[in-house]
C-alpha positions, 0 to 999 in steps of 0.5 A: 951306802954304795953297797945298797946302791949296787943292790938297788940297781941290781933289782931295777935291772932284774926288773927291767930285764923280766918286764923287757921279756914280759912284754916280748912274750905277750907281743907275740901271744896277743892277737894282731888285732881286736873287735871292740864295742862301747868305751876306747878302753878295754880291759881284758885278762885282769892285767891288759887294757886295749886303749884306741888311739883314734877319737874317730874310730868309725863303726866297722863290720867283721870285714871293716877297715881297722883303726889302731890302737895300743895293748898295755900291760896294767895300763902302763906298759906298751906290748904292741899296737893292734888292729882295732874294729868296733862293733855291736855284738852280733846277736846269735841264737845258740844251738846245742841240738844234735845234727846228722852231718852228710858230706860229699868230697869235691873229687876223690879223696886219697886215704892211703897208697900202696908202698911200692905201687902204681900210684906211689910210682906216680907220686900221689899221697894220702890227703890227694885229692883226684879230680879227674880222670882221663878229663872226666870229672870225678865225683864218686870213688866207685867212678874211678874204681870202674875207669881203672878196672877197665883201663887193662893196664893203659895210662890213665891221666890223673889231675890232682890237688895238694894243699890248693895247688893242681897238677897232673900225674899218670898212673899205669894201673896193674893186674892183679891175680888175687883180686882179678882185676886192674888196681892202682894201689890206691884206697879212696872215699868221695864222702863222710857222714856222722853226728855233731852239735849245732853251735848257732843260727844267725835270726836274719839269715838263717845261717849256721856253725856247727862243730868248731873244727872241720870235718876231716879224713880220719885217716889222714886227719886233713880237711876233706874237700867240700862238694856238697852236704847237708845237715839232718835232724838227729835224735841221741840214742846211746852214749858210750861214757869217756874214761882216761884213756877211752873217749866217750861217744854220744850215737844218734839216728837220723830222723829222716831223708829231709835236709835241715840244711845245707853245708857250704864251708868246711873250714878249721873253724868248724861247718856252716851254712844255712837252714831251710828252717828254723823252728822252736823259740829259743831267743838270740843272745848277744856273742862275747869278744874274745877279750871279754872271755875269763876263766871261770863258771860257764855253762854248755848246751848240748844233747845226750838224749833225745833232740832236745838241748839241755844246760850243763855247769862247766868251768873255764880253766884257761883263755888263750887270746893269742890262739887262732885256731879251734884250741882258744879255751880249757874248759872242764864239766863239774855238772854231776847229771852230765858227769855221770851219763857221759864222763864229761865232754865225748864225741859228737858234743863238738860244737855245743855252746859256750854260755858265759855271763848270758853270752854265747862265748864259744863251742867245745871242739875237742876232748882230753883223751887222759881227762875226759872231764877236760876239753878245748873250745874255740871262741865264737868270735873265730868262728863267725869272723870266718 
């Protein structure tokens, strides 16, 4: 008897001791707070139940006051206490036309120094942004080239940006006898231009996302600072098809000099703006809350031919709640007509629409390299709360 004792009390502790871990892990996995609508209990991820804990819980925007509430394991096991905002699914009209994106650099971008130069002597590194030069503000990288031709060897005083924080350096530029001219060792761009997907428009304003990542320096891979951009319309002319260890890319010309909008933020969570028309009669569909995103069948709207969406069949392998960044969701095609022109998801479908159970749930943002039939997307949720 005492030995069945001894036995039963080692399978409590052993319990005890993986649901103490469990509920440790999904604390800090689960996000700090929630946006809810209808019941004070929801349930989410087929073993967690969100349940409000005020019976006043006031109706509150994406930017509203947060009531609290309390995650639980199968409805018994407190995780934590979250942050609850309540509200009707906005109502989206999902995208997956292709755009012509043209953005200018708020100053100069920095893509490299030479090693040992004048501007490594002066401590500028790639990602810099130069804003100004000798107090002239710079919004061309040509500008600055000319400035530090002309300098013939003399101070230039540089103010530059690093991850939000300004400060001013000098740099002595130096003659150079191959090229004939005053360098600094610097090589810059003021500006980027390529093909992505529109994810949404918003029916009142006219206010778009598109991509579900930034626009970012290739090079570098940091967020190119916005000046200014537009949007164009796009017509897909070509696809190079992804193989494992190969992306794919979809190639398209723009259609025309007229901006179909403009861009005002580049952010991790993608680009947005607003339309200067808004044409066609796609209907909107209400958005999905993060935890009412499960794995399974979905579908994806985007372009591989011409400038008009079609629907694909794709599958949603895993949901990470907890994620806040363009990485929420593995999705994988199993379309065959999409399987066979492209591979799976290839370059220039970032940003194309996430359907699930007739709501718009998300964006694919980016291609597995090894298995193009795989990718990452990002809760639309994420997207329209920044």
């Amino acid at each position: 008897m005492s030995s069945f004792i001894k036995r039963l009390t080692g399978i409590f502790a052993a319990l005890g001791i993986v649901i103490m871990g469990s509920v440790g892990y999904f604390s800090n996995a689960l996000p700090d707070s929630f946006f809810v609508s209808g019941d004070n209990i929801t349930r989410f991820g087929g073993i967690f139940t969100l349940e409000i804990s005020d019976d006043d819980l006031p109706a509150a925007s994406f930017s509203g006051d947060e009531s609290r509430g309390t995650v639980k394991l199968f409805g018994l096991i407190p995780i934590k206490d979250a942050g609850i905002k309540k509200t009707e699914a906005p109502l989206l009209i999902p995208g997956g036309s292709p755009i012509g994106i043209k953005l200018l650099t708020d100053g100069v971008v920095v893509v490299s120094t030479n090693d040992g130069g004048p501007a490594d002597g002066a401590g500028i590194s790639s990602g810099d942004c130069i804003l100004s030069a000798n107090g002239e503000i710079l919004n061309s990288s040509n500008r600055l080239a000319e400035i530090i031709s002309s300098s013939h060897g003399e101070k230039i005083d540089l103010k530059i940006r690093r991850e939000g924080k300004e400060f001013q350096t000098c740099v002595t530029p130096e003659f150079s006898e191959k090229e004939g001219a005053f360098k600094a060792g610097l090589w810059i761009k003021d500006s980027s231009a390529g093909v992505g997907t529109l994810t949404f428009i918003d029916p009142k304003s006219h206010k778009f996302g598109a991509l579900g990542h930034p626009v970012s320096d290739g090079s570098t891979g940091k967020i190119l600072p916005l000046g200014s951009g537009e949007i164009v319309d796009v017509t897909i002319t070509g696809c190079d098809s992804g193989s494992p260890g190969c992306p794919g890319e979809l190639f398209g010309t723009f259609l025309s000099g007229l901006a179909a909008g403009n861009i005002e933020k580049n952010c991790e969570q993608g680009i947005f703006g607003k339309l200067n028309y808004v044409g066609g009669s796609a209907k909107a569909i209400p958005i999905a809350f993060c935890t009412e995103v499960e794995p399974g069948p979905a579908t994806i709207l985007t372009t591989v031919e011409g400038s008009s969406p079609k629907e694909y069949d794709v599958v949603i392998e895993k949901v990470s709640l907890g994620a806040q960044d363009t990485k929420n969701m593995i999705i994988r095609v199993t379309d065959p007509e999409l399987l066979r022109v492209t591979g799976g998801i290839v370059q220039g479908m970032s940003g194309s629409p996430i359907i699930q159970g007739g709501k718009l749930v998300g964006a694919v943002t980016h291609v597995f390299v090894s298995d193009p039939e795989r990718g990452y997307g990002i809760f639309i949720e994420n997207m329209i709360d920044n």
